[in-house]
C-alpha positions as CSV (number, residue, x, y, z in Angstrom):
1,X,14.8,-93.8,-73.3
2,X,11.8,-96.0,-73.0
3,X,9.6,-95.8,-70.0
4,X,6.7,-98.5,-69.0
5,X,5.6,-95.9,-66.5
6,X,4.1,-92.2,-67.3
7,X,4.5,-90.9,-64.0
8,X,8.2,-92.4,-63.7
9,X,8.7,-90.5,-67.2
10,X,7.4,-87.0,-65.7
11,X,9.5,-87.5,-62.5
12,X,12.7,-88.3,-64.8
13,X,12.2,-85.2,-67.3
14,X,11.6,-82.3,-64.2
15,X,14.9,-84.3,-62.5
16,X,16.7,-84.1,-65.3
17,X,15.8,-80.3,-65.7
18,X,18.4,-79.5,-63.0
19,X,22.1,-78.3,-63.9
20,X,24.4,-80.9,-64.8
21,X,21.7,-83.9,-64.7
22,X,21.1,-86.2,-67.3
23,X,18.3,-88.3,-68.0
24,X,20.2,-91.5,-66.6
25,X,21.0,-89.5,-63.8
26,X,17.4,-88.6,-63.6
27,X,16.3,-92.2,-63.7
28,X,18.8,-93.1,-60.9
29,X,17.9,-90.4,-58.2
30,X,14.1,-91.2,-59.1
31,X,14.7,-94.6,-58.7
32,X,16.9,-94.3,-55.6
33,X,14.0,-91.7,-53.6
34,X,11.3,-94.7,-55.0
35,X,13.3,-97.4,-52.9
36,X,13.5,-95.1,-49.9
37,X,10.6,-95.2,-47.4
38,X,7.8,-92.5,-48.2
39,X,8.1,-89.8,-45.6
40,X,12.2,-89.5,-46.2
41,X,11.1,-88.8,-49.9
42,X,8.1,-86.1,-48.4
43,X,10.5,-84.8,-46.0
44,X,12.5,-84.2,-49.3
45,X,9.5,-82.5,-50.6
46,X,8.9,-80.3,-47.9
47,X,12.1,-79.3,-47.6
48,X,11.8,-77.7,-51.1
49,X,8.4,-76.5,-50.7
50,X,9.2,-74.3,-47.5
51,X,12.5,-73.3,-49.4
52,X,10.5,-71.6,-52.3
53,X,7.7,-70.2,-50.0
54,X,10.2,-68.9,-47.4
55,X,13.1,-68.1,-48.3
56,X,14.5,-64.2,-48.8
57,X,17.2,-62.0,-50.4
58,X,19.1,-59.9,-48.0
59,X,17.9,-56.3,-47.9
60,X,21.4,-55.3,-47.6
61,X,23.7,-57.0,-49.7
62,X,21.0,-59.2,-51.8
63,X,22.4,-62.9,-50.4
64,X,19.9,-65.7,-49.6
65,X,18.7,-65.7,-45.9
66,X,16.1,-66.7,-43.7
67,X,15.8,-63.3,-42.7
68,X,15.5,-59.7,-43.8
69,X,18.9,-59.3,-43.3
70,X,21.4,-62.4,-43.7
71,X,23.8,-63.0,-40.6
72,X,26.9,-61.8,-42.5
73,X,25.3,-58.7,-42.2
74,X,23.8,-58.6,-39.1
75,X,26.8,-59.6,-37.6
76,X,28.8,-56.5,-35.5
77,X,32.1,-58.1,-35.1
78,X,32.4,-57.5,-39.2
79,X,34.6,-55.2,-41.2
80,X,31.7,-52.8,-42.7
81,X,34.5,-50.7,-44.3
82,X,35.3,-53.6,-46.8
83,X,32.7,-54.8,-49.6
84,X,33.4,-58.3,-51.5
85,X,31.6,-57.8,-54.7
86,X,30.9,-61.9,-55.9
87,X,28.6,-62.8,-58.3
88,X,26.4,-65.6,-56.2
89,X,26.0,-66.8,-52.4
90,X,28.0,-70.1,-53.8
91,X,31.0,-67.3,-53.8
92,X,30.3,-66.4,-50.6
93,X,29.9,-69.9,-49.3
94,X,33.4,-70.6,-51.0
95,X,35.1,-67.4,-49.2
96,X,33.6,-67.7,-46.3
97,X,35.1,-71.7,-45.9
98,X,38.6,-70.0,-46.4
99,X,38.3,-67.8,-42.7
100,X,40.5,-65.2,-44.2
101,X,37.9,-62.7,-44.4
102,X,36.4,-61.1,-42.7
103,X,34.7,-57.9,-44.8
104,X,31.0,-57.6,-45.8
105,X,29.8,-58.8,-49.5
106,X,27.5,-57.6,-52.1
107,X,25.6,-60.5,-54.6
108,X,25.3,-58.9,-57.8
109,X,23.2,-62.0,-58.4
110,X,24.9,-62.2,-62.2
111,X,27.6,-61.1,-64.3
112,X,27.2,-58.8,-67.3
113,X,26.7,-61.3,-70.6
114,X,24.9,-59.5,-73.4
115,X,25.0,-62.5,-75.4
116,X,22.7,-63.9,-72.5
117,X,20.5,-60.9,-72.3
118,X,22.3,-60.0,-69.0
119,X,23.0,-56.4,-68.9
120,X,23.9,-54.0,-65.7
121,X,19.9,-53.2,-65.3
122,X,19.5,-56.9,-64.2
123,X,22.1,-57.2,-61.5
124,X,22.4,-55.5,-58.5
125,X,24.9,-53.1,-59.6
126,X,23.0,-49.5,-58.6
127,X,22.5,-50.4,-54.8
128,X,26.5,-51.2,-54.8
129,X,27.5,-48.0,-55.9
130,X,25.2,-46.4,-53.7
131,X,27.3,-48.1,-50.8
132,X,30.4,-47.4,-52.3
133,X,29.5,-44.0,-51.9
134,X,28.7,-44.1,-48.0
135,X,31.7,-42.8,-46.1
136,X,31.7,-45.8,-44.3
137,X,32.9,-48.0,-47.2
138,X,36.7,-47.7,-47.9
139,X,37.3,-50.4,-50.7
140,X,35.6,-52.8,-52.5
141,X,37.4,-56.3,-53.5
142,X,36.0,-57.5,-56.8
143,X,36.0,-61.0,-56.3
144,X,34.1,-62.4,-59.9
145,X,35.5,-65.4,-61.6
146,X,38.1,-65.0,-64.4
147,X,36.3,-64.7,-67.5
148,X,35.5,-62.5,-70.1
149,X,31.9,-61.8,-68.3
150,X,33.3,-61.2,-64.9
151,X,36.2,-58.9,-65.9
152,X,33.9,-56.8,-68.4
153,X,31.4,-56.4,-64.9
154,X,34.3,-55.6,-63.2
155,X,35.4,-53.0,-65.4
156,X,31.8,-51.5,-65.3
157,X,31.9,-51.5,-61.7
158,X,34.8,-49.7,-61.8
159,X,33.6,-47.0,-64.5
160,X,30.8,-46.1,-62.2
161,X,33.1,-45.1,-59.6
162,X,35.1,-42.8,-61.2
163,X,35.3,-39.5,-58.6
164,X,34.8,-41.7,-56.1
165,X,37.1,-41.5,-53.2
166,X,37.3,-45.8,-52.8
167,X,39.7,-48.2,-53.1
168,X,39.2,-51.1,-55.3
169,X,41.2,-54.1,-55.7
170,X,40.5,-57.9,-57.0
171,X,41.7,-61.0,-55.6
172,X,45.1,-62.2,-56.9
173,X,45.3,-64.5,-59.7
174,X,45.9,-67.7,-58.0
175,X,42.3,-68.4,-59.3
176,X,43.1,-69.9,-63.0
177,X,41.4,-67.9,-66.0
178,X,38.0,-68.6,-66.8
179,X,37.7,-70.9,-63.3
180,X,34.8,-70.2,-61.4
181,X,35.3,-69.1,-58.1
182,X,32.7,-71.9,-55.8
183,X,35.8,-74.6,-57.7
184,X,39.0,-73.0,-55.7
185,X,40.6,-74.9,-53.5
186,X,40.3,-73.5,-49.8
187,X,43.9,-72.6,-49.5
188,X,44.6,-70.8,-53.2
189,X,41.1,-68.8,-52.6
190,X,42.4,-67.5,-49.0
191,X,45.8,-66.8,-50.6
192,X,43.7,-64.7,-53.2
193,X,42.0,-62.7,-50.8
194,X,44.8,-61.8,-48.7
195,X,46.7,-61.0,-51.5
196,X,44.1,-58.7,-53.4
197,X,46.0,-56.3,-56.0
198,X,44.8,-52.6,-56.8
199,X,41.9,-53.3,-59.6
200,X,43.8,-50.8,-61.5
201,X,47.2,-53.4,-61.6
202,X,44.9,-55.6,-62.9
203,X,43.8,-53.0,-66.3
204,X,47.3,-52.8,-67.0
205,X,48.5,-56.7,-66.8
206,X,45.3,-57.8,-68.5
């Protein structure tokens, strides 16, 4: 792709460093922000600057927030006894949309992909089994997509509880194999939840 304009080439190439964008889709958000007035492209700017200067990771289950403590946490009127163990806050976003629960959540931030030079050390696997072990907590609901990466975490997960006196059960297979969770449909994802099997089911069907 041929550019007559150096700056218009840089703008392009960082665009198109975002997941899923190509180039020509680079070229056509670049050119669309160029053809907007100035301030709606700064306001764009800004946006992303105070994002990346501001923003913070819940202290308590490690989702992004504006504060110390995301409002799924800080909110009273939830179910502290229940833990939904997702990988990202796009899996929260996604379960939250459904209304059917109404639990707490821990972000792992990952799932366990040695081939990717993910291991357990770089998700946020120690601080859940520290909660699991609270005698407030009485099951955890892994809720990681259906592939090899999120059942091998889950299984991990599941390892480090042995002796522990916690139920823990994943959402119902409504959610195809190897679909990620953020692409369930509203209804099948609510079904899921509701219909969560003992983990253990799940070790013997796989």
């Amino acid at each position: 792709m041929e550019f007559s304009s150096k700056l218009l080439e840089n703008a392009v190439y960082e665009m198109s460093q975002l997941p899923g964008i190509g180039k020509r889709t680079a070229l056509r958000l670049v050119l669309h922000l160029l053809r907007q007035p100035e301030t709606q492209t700064q306001h764009l700017v800004n946006a992303l600057g105070t994002l990346r200067k501001e923003i913070k990771f819940c202290k308590v289950c490690h989702s992004i927030s504006d504060m110390d403590t995301c409002e799924i946490c800080s909110n009273p009127v939830r179910n502290r006894k229940i833990i939904c163990v997702v990988e990202d806050i796009r899996d929260v976003m996604a379960i939250e949309s459904t209304g059917q629960y109404r639990g707490l959540y821990h972000v792992l931030g990952g799932k366990i992909s040695p081939l990717d030079g993910v291991g357990p050390q770089e998700l946020h696997i120690n601080s859940l089994i520290e909660k699991a072990k609270s005698d407030n907590v009485e099951e955890l609901i892994f809720a990681l997509s259906a592939t090899m990466e999120g059942d091998t975490t889950n299984f991990f997960i599941y390892k480090q509880l042995e002796g522990v006196d916690i139920k823990t059960s994943t959402i119902a297979r409504g959610i195809g194999v190897n679909d990620e969770l953020e692409y369930a449909d509203e209804v099948t994802l609510g079904r899921s939840i509701l219909n969560r099997i003992p983990f253990v089911n799940a070790l013997r069907n796989g």
